[in-house]
C-alpha positions in Angstrom: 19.2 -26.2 25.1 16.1 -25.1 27.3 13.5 -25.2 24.8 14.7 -28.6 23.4 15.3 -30.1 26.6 19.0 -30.8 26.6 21.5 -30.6 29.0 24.9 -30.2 28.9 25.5 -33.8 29.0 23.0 -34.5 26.5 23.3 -32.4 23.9 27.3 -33.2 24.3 26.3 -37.0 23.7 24.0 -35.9 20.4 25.9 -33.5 19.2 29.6 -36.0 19.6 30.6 -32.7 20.9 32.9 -33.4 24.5 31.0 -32.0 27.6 33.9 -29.3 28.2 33.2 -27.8 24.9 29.6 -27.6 25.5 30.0 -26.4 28.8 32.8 -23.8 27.5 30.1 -22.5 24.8 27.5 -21.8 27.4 29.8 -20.1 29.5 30.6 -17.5 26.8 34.3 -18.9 27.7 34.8 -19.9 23.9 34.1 -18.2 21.0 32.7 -20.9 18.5 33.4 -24.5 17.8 34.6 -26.9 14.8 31.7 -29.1 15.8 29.0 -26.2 15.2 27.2 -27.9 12.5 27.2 -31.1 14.7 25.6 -28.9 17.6 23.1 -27.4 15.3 21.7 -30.9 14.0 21.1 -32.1 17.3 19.1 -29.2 18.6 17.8 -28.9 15.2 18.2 -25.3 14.6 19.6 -23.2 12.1 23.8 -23.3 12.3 24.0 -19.8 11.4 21.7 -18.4 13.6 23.7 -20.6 16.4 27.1 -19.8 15.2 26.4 -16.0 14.4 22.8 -14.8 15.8 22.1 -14.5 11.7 18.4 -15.5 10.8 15.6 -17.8 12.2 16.5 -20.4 14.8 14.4 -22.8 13.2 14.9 -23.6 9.4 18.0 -22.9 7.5 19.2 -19.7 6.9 21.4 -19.0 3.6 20.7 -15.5 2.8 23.9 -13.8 4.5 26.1 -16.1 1.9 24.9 -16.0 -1.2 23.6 -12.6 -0.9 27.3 -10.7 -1.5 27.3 -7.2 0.5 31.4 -7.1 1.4 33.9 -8.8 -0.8 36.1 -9.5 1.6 34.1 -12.4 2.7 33.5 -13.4 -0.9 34.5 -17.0 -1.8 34.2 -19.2 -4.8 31.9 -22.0 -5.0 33.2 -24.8 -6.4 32.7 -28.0 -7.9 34.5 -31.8 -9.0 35.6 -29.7 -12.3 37.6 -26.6 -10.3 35.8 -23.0 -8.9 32.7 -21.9 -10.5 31.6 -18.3 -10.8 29.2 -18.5 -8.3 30.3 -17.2 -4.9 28.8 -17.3 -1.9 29.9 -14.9 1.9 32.0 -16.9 4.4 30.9 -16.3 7.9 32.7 -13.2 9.1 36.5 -12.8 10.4 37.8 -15.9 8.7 40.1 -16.0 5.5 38.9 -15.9 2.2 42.2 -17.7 1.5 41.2 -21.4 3.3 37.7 -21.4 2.5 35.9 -23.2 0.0 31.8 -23.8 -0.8 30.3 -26.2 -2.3 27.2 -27.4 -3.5 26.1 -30.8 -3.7 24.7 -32.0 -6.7 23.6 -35.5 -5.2 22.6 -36.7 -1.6 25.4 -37.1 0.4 26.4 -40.0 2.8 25.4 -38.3 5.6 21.9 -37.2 6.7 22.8 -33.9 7.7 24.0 -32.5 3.8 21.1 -33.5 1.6 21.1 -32.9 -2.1 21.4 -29.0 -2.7 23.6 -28.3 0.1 25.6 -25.5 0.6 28.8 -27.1 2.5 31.6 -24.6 3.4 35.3 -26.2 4.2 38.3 -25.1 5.9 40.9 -26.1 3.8 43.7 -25.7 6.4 42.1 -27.4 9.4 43.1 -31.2 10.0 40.2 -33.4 11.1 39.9 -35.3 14.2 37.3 -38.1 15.6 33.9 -37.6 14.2 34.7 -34.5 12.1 32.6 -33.9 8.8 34.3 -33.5 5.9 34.1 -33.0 2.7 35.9 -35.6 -0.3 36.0 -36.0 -3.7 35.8 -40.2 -4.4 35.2 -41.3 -7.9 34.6 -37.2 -9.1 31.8 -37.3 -7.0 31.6 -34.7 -4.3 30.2 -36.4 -0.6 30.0 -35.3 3.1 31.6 -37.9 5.4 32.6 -38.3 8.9 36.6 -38.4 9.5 37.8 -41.3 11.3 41.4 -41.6 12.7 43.1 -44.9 12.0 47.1 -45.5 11.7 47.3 -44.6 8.5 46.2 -40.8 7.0 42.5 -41.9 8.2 39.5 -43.3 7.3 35.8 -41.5 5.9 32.4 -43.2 6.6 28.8 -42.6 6.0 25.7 -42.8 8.3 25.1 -46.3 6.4 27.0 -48.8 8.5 26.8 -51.1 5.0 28.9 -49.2 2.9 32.5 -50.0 3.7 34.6 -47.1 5.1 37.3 -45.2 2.5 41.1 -45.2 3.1 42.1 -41.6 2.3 44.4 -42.6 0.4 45.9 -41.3 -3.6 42.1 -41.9 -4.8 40.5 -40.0 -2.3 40.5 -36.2 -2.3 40.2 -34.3 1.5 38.4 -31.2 -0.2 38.0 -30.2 4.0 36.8 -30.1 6.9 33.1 -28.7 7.0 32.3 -25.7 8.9 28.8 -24.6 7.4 26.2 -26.2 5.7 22.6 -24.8 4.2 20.0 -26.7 2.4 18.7 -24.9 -0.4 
């Protein structure tokens, strides 16, 4: 936060992340975040070397998962047809058993998951306010942001012209999106 001249209150408005959680992060008082990816764009540094001290700060970092070393971190990538036989490492201390990657095969609607990106989801996790996720509209595979709304929720992009999806029977929740690297 230092060398990009944030402060709490700052980064918490760039990153949509609330103040407590920031302020909780810095304090060593919590362990990680949901919103990690969200506070790695806005400082523009690496996730994983944010989330797990793995790799340059600046740049992004993807060797730690698709370079296997323990298969109990192992999990399948996958794509709009079903898993692959790639696999990539899941970040360590979470279950194999919730977690899928993806890579994206087109630009996504959102800035921060360009075309090649390696997105990881928690398949388990329900979204709240200003989440990314990962959905499956049309058999095409997109990052959005999760909005709440009375019904099971809505998805958006960053372009306010597209209309927002219903999640509704044609829209697939693959997620919500803990990791992502640009290839």
């Amino acid at each position: 936060m230092q060398s990009r001249n944030f402060s709490q209150g700052t980064l918490a408005k760039a990153s949509r992340v609330s103040q407590s959680t920031i302020f909780k992060l810095t304090k060593g008082t919590s362990k990680g975040s949901k919103k990690i990816v969200d506070i790695a764009h806005a400082l523009k540094v690496n996730p994983d070397w944010l989330a797990r001290g793995v790799g340059e700060m600046e740049g992004e970092s993807i060797s730690s998962f698709i370079s296997p070393s323990d298969s109990s971190n192992e999990v399948r990538v996958w794509n709009k047809e079903g898993e692959t036989e790639n696999i990539v490492n899941l970040p360590e201390g979470k279950s194999v058993s919730t977690w899928r990657a993806y890579i994206l095969d087109r630009n996504s609607g959102c800035k921060e998951a360009p075309v090649g990106s390696i997105v990881i989801v928690d398949t388990a996790v329900k979204p709240r306010a200003s989440d990314l996720v990962v959905a499956m509209i049309s058999d095409m595979i997109s990052v959005y942001r999760f909005l709440p709304s009375n019904g099971p929720g809505l998805l958006s992009v960053d372009d306010k012209k597209v209309p927002l999806f219903d999640l509704s029977e044609s829209v697939n929740l693959l997620g919500l999106l803990f990791f992502f690297f640009v290839i």
